[in-house]
C-alpha positions in Angstrom: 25.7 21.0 19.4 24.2 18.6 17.1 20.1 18.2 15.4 18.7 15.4 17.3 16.2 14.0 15.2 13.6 11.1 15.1 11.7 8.5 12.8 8.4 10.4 11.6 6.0 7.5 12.1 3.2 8.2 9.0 6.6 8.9 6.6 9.2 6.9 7.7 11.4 9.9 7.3 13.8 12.2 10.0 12.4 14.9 11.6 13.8 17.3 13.7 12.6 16.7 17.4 11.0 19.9 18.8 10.5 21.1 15.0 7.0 22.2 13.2 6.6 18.0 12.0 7.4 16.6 15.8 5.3 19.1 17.2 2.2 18.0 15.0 2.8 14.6 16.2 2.5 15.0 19.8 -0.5 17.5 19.1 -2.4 14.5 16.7 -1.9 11.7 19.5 1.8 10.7 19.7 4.4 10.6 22.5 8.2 11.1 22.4 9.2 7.7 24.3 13.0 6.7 24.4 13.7 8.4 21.1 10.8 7.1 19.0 7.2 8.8 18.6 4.8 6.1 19.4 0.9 6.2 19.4 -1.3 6.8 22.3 -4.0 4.5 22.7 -6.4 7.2 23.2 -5.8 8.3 20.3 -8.6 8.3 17.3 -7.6 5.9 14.7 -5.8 7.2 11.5 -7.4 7.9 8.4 -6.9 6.0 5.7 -4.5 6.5 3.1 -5.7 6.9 -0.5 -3.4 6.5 -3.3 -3.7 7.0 -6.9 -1.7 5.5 -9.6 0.7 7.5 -12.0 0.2 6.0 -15.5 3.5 7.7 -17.0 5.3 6.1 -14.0 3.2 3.0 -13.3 3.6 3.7 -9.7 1.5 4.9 -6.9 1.2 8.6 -5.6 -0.3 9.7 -1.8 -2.6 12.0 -2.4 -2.1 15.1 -0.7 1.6 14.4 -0.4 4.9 16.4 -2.0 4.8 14.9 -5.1 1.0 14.4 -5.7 0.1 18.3 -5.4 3.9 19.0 -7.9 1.8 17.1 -10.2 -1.9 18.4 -9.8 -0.1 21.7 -10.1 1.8 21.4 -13.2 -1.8 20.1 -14.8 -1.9 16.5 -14.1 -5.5 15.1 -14.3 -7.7 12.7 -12.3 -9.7 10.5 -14.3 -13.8 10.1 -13.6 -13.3 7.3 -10.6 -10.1 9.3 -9.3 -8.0 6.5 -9.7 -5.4 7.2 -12.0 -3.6 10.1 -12.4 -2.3 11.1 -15.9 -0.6 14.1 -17.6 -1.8 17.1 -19.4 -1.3 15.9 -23.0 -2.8 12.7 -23.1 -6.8 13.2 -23.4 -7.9 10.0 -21.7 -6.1 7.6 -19.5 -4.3 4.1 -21.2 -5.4 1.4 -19.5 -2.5 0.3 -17.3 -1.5 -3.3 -17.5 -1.9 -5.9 -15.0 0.3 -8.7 -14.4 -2.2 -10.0 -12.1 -3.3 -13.9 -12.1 -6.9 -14.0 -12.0 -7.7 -18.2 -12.1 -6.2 -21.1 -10.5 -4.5 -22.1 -12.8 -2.7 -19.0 -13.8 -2.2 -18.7 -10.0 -0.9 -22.5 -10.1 1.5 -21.4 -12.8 3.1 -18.9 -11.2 3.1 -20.6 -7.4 2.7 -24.1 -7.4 6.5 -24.5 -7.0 7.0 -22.5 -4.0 3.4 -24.0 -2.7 5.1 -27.6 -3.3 8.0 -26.6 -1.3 5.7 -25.1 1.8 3.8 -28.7 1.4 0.6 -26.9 0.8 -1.2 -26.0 -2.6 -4.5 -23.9 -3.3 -8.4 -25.1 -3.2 -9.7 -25.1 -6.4 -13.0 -23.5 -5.4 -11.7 -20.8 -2.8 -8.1 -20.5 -3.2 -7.2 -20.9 0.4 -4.2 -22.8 1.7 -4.5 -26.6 2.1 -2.2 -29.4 3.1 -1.3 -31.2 -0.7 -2.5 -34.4 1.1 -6.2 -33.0 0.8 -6.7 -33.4 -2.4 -7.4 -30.3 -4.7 -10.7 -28.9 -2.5 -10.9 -27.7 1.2 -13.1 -29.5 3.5 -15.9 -26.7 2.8 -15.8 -27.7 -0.7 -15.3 -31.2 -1.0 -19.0 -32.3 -1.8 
């Protein structure tokens, strides 16, 4: 006789049907339908997930999961806005870098072939998607 198991919905990982994790499930609002655990509607909504980022990895932790209490454990710290989570020896967190366009033009840079290709580009003022033939500002901010 062989473990039937299922997709656990929050994790994305196999569980065991019937075991501690599928019985949680079904107890927080879920039902076993054709082999998949799928949310009742009369459910309460989930709560948010909060994440924290790892500044030796440059990656981002759940907090509460498996790995995020191994760390917390073994001394990692939180800095003051509980964002970023760094290890014992260093006394104050390195800013991480951020590869993240901040202007239209850097955003231009980066896009504007791929934009060309969809026929759209960016508004100047607001960013959204236009059609290329509108010029460079959305109807909004046109005048």
């Amino acid at each position: 006789m062989s473990i039937q198991t299922t997709i656990n919905p929050k994790t994305g990982r196999n569980i065991r049907i019937g075991g501690i994790s599928f019985c949680q499930l079904i107890y927080e609002g879920y039902d076993f339908i054709n082999g998949s655990l799928v949310r009742r509607e009369t459910a309460p909504p989930l709560e948010p997930r909060i994440f924290v980022h790892n500044v030796a990895t440059d990656r981002s932790i759940l907090v509460g999961g498996r790995q995020y209490n191994s760390y917390i454990r073994n001394g990692w710290r939180l800095d003051e806005d509980e964002s970023l989570l760094y290890p014992p020896d260093i006394d104050r967190p390195r800013p991480v870098p951020r590869n993240n366009p901040t202007t239209y033009e850097e955003i231009m840079a980066i896009h504007r072939e791929r934009l060309t290709n969809l026929n759209i580009t960016l508004c100047r003022e607001c960013l959204c998607a236009i059609k290329i033939e509108e010029g460079e500002y959305c109807e909004e901010h046109k005048y």
